[in-house]
PyMOL Python script that loads the backbone (N, CA, C, O; Angstrom):
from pymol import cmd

cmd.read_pdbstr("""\
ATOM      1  N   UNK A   1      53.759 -37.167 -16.603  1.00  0.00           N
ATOM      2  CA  UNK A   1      52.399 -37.620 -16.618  1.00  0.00           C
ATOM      3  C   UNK A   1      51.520 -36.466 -16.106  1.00  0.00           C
ATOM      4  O   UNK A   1      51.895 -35.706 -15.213  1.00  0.00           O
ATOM      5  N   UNK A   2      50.212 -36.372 -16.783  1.00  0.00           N
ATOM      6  CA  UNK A   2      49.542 -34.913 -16.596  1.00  0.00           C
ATOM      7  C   UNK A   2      48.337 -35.743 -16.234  1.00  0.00           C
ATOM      8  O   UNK A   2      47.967 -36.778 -16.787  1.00  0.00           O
ATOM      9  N   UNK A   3      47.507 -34.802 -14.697  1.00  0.00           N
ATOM     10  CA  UNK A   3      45.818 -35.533 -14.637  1.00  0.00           C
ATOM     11  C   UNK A   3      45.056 -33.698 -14.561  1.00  0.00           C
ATOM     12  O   UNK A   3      45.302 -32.637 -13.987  1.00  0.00           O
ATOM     13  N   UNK A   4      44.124 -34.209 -15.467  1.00  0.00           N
ATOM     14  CA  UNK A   4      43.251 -33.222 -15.755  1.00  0.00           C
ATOM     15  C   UNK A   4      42.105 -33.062 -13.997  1.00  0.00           C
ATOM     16  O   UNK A   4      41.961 -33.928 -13.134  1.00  0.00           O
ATOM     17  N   UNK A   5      41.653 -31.996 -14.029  1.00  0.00           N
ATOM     18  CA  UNK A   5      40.769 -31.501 -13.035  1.00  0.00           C
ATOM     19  C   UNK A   5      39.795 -30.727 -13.867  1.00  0.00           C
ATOM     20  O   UNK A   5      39.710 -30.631 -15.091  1.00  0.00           O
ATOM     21  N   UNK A   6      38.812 -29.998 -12.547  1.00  0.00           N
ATOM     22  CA  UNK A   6      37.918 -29.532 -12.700  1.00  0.00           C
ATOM     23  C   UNK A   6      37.810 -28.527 -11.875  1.00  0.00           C
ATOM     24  O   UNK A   6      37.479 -28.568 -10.690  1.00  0.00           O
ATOM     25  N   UNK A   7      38.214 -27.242 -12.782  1.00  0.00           N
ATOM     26  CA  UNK A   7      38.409 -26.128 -11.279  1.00  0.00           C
ATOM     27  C   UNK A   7      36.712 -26.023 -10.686  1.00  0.00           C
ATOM     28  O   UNK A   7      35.734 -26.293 -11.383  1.00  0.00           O
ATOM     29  N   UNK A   8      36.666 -25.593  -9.327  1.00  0.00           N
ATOM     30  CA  UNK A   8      35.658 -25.689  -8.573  1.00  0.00           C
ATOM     31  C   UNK A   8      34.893 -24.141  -8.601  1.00  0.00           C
ATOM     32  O   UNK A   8      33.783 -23.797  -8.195  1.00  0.00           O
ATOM     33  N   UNK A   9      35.885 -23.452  -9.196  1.00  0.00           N
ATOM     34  CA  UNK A   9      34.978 -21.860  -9.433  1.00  0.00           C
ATOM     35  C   UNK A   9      34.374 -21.953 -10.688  1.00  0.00           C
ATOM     36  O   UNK A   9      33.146 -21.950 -10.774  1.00  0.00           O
ATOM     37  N   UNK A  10      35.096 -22.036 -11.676  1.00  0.00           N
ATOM     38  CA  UNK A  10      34.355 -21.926 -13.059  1.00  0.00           C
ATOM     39  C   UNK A  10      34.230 -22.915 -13.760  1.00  0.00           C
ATOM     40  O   UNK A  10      33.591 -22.784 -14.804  1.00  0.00           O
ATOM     41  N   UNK A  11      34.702 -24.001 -13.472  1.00  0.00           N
ATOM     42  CA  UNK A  11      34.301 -25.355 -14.444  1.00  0.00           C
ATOM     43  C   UNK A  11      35.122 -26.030 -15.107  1.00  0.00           C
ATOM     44  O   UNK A  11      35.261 -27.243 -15.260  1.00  0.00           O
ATOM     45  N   UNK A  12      36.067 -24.471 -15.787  1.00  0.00           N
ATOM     46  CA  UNK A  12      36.999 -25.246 -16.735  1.00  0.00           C
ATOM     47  C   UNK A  12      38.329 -26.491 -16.376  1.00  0.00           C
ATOM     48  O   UNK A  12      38.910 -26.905 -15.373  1.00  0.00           O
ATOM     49  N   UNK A  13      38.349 -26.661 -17.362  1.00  0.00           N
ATOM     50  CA  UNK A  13      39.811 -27.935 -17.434  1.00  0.00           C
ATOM     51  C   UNK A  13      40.891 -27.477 -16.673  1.00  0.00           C
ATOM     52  O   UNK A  13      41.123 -26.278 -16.833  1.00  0.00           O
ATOM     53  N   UNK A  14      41.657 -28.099 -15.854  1.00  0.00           N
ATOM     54  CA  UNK A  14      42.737 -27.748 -15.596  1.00  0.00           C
ATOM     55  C   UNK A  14      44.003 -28.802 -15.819  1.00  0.00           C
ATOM     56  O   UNK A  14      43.830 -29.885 -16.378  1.00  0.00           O
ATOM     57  N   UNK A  15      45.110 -28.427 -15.391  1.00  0.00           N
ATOM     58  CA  UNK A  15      45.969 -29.498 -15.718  1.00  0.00           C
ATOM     59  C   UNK A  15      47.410 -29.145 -14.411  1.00  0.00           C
ATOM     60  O   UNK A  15      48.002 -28.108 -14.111  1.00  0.00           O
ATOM     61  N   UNK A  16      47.518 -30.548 -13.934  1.00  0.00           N
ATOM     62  CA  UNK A  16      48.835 -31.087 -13.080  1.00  0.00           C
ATOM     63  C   UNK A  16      49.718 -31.931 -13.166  1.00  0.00           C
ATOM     64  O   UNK A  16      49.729 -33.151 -12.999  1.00  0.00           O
ATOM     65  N   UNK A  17      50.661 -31.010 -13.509  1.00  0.00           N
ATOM     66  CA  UNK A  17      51.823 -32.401 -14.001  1.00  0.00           C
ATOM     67  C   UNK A  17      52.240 -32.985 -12.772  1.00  0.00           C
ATOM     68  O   UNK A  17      52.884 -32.337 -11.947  1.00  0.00           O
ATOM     69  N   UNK A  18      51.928 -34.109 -12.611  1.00  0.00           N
ATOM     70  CA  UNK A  18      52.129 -35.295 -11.490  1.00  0.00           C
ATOM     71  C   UNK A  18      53.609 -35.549 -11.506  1.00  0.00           C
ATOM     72  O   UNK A  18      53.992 -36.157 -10.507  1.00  0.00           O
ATOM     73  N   UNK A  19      54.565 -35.235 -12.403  1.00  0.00           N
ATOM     74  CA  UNK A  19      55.959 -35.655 -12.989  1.00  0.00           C
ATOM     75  C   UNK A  19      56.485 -34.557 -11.996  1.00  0.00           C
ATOM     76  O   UNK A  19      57.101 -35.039 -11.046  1.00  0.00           O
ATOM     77  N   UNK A  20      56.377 -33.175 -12.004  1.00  0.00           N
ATOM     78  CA  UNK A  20      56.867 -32.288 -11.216  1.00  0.00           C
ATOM     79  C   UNK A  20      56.604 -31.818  -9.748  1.00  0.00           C
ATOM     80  O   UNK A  20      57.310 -31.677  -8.750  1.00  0.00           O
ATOM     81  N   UNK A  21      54.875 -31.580 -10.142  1.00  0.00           N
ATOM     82  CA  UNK A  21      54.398 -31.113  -8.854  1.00  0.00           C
ATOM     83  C   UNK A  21      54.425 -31.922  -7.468  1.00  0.00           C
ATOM     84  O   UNK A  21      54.494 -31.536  -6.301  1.00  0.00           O
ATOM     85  N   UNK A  22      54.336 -33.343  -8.119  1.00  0.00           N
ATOM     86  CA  UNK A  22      54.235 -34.494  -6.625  1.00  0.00           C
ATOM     87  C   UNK A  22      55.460 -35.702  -6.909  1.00  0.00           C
ATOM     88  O   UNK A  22      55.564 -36.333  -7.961  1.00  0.00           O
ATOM     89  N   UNK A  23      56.223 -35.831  -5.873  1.00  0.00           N
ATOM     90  CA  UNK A  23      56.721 -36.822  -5.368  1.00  0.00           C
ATOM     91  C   UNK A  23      56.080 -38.363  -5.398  1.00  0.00           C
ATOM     92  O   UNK A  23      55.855 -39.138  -4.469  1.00  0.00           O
ATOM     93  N   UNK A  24      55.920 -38.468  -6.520  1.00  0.00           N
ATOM     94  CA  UNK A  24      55.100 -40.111  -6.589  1.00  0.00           C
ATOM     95  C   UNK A  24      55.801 -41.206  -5.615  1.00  0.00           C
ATOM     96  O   UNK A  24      55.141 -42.104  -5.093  1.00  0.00           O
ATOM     97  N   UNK A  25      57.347 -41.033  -5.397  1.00  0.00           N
ATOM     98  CA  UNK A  25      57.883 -41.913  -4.315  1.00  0.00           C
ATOM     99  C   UNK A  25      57.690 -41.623  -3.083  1.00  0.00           C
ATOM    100  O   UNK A  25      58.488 -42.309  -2.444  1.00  0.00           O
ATOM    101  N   UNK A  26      56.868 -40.776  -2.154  1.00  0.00           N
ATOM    102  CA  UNK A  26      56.601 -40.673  -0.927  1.00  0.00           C
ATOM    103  C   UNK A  26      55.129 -40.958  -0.902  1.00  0.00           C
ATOM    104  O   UNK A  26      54.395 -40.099  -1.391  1.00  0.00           O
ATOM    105  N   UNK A  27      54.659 -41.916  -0.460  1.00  0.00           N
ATOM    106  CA  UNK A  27      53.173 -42.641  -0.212  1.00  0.00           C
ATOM    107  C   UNK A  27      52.606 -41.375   0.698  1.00  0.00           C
ATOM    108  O   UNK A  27      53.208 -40.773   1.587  1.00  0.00           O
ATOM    109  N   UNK A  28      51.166 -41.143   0.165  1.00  0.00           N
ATOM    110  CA  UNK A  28      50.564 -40.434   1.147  1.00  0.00           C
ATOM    111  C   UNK A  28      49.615 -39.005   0.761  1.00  0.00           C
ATOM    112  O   UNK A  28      49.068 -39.131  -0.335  1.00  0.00           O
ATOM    113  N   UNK A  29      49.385 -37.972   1.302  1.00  0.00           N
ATOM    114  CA  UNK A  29      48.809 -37.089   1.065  1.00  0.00           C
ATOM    115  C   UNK A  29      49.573 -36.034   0.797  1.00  0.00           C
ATOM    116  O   UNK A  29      50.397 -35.863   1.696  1.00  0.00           O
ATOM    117  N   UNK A  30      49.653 -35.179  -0.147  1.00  0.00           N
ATOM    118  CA  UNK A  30      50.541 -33.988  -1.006  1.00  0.00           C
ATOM    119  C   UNK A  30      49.661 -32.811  -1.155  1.00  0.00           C
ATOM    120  O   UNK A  30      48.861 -32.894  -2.087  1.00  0.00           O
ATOM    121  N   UNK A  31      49.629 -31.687  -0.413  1.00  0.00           N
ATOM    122  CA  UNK A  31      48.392 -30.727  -0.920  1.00  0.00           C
ATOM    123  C   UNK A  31      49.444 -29.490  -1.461  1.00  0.00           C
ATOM    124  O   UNK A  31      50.582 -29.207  -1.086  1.00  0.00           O
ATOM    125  N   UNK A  32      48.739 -28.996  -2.303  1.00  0.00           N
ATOM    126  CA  UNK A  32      49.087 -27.834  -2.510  1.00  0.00           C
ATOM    127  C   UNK A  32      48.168 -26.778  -3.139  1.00  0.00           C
ATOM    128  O   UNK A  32      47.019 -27.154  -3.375  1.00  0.00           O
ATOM    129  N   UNK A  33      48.566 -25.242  -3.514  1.00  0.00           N
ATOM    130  CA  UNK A  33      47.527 -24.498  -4.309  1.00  0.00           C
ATOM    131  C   UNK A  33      48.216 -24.249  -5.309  1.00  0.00           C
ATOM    132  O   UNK A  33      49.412 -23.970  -5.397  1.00  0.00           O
ATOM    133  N   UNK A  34      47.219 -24.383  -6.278  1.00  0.00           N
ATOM    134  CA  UNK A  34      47.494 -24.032  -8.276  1.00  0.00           C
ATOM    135  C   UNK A  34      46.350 -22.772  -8.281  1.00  0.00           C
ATOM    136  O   UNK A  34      45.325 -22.896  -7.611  1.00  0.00           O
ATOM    137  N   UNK A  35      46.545 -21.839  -8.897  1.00  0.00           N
ATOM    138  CA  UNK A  35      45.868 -21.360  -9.599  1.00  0.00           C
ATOM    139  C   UNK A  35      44.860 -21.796 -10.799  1.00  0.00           C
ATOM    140  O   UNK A  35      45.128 -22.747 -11.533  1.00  0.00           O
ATOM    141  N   UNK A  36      44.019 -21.245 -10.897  1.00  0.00           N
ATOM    142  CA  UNK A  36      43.189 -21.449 -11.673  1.00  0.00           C
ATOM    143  C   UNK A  36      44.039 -21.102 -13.275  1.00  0.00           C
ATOM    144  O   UNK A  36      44.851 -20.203 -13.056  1.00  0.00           O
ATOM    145  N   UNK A  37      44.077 -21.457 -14.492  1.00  0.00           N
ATOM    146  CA  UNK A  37      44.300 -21.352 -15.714  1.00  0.00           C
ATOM    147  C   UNK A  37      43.336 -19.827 -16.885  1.00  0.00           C
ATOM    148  O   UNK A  37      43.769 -19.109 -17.787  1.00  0.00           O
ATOM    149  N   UNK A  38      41.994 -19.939 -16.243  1.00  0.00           N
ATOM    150  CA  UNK A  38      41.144 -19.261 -16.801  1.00  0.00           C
ATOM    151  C   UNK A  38      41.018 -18.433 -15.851  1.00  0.00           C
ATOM    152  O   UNK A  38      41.150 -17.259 -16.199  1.00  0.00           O
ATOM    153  N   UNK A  39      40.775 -18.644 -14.597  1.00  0.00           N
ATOM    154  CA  UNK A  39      39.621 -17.325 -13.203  1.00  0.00           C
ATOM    155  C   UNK A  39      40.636 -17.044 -12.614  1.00  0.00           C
ATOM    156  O   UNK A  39      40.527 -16.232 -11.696  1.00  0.00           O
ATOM    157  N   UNK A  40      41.719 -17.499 -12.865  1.00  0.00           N
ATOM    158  CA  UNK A  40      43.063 -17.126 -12.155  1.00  0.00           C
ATOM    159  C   UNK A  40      42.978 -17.353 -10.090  1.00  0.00           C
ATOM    160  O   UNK A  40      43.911 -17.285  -9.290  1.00  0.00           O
ATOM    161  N   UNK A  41      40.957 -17.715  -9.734  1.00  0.00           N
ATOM    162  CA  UNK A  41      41.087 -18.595  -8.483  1.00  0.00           C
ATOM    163  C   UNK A  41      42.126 -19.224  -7.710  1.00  0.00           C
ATOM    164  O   UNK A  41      43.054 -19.524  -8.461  1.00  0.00           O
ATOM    165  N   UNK A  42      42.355 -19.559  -6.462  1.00  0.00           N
ATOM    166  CA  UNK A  42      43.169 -20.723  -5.680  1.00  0.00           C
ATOM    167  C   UNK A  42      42.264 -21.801  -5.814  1.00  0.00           C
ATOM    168  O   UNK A  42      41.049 -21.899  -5.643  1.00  0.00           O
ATOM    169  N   UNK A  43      43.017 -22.466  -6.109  1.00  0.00           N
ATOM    170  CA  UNK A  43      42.426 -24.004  -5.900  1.00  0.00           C
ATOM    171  C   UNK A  43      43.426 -25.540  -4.899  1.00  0.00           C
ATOM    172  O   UNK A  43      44.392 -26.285  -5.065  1.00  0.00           O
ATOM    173  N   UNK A  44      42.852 -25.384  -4.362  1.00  0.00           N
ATOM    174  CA  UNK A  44      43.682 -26.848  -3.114  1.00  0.00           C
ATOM    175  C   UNK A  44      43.378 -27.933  -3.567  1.00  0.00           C
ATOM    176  O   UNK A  44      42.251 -28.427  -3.580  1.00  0.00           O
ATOM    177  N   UNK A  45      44.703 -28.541  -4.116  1.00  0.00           N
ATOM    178  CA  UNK A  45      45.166 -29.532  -4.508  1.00  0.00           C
ATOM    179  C   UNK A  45      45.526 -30.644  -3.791  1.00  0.00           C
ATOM    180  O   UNK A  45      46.467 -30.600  -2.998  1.00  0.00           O
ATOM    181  N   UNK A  46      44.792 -31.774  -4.007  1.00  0.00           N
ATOM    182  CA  UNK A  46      45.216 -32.776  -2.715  1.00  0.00           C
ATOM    183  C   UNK A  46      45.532 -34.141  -3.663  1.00  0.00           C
ATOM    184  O   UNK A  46      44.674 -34.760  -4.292  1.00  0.00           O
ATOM    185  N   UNK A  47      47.072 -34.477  -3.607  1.00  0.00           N
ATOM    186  CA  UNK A  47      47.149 -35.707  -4.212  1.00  0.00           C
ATOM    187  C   UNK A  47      47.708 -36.922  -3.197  1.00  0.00           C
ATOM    188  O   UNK A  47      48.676 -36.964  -2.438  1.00  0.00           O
ATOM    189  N   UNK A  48      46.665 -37.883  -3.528  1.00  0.00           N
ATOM    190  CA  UNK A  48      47.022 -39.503  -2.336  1.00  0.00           C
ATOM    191  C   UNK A  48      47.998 -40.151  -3.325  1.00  0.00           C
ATOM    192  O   UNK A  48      47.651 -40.372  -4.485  1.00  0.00           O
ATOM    193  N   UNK A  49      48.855 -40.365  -3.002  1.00  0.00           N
ATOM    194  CA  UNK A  49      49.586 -41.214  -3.315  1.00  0.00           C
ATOM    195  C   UNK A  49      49.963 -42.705  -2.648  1.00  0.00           C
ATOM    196  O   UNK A  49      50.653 -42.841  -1.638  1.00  0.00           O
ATOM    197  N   UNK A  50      49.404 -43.730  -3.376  1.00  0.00           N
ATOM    198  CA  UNK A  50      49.615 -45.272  -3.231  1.00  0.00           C
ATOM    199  C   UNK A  50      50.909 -45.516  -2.709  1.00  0.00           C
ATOM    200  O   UNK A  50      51.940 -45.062  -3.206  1.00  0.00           O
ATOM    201  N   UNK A  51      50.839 -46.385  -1.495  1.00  0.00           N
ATOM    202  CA  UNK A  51      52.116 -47.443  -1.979  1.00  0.00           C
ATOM    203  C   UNK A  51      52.697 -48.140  -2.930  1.00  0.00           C
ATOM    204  O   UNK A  51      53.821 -48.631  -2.818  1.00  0.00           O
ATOM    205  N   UNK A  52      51.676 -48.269  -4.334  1.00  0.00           N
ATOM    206  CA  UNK A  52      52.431 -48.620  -5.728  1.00  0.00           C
ATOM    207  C   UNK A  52      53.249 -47.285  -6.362  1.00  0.00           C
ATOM    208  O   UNK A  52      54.142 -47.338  -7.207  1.00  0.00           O
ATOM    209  N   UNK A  53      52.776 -46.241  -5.811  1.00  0.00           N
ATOM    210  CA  UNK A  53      53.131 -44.982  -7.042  1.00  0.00           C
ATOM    211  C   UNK A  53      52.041 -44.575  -7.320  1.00  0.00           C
ATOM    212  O   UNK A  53      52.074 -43.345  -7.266  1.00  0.00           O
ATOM    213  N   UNK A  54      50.712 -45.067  -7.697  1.00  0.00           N
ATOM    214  CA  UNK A  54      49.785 -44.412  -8.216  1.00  0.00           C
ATOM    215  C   UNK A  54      48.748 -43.155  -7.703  1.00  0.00           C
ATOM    216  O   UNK A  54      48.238 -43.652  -6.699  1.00  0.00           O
ATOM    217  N   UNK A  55      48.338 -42.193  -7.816  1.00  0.00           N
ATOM    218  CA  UNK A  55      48.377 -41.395  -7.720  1.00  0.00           C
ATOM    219  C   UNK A  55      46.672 -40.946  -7.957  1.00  0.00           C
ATOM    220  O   UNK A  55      46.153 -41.066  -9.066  1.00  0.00           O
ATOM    221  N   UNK A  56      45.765 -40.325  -6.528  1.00  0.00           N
ATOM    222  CA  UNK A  56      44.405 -39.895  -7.024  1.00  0.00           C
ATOM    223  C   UNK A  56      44.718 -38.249  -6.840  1.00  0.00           C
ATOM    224  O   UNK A  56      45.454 -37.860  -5.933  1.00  0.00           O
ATOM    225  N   UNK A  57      44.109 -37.360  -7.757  1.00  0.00           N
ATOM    226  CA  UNK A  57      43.408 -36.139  -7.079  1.00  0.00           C
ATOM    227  C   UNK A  57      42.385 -35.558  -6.886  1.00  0.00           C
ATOM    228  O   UNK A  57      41.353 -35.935  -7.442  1.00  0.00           O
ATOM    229  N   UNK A  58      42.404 -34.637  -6.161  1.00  0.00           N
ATOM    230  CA  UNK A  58      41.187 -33.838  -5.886  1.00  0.00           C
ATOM    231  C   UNK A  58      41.685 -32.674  -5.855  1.00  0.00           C
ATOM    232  O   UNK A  58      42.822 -32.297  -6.137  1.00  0.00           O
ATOM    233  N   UNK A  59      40.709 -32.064  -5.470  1.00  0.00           N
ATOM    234  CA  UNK A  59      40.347 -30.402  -5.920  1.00  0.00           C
ATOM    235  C   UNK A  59      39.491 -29.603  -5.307  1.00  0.00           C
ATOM    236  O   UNK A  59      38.344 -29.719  -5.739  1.00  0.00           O
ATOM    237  N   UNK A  60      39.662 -28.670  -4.276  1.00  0.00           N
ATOM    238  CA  UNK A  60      38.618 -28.028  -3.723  1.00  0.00           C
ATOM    239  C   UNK A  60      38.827 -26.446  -3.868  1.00  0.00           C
ATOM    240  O   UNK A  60      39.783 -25.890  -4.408  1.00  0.00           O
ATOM    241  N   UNK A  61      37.708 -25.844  -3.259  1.00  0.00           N
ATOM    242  CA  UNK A  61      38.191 -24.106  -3.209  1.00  0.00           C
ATOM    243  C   UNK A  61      39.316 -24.217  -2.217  1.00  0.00           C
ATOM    244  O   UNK A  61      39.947 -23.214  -1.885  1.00  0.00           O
TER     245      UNK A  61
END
""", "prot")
cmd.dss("prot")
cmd.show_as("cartoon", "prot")
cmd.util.cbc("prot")
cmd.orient("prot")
């Protein structure tokens, strides 16, 4: 399962596969840094993960 972002330097699309990058079975907060796709930027990755599994992110510099 893939959730699209919004890198915070240049705008463009990004993409996180939720299947690899995060542990959907541990409830809670998951951060990490991705690179940017286009500006090649850091970007901090913060995914909450539900007690169902489900899964929000965000995105900061």
């Amino acid at each position: 399962m893939d959730d699209l972002y919004e890198c915070p330097y240049c705008g463009e699309s990004g993409q996180i596969d939720l299947d690899s990058d995060v542990d959907l079975d541990s409830p809670g907060d998951q951060v990490f840094v991705q690179d940017c796709a286009v500006c090649c930027r850091p970007c901090t990755v913060t995914v909450r993960v539900a007690a169902d599994g489900t899964a929000s992110v965000s995105v900061d510099q």
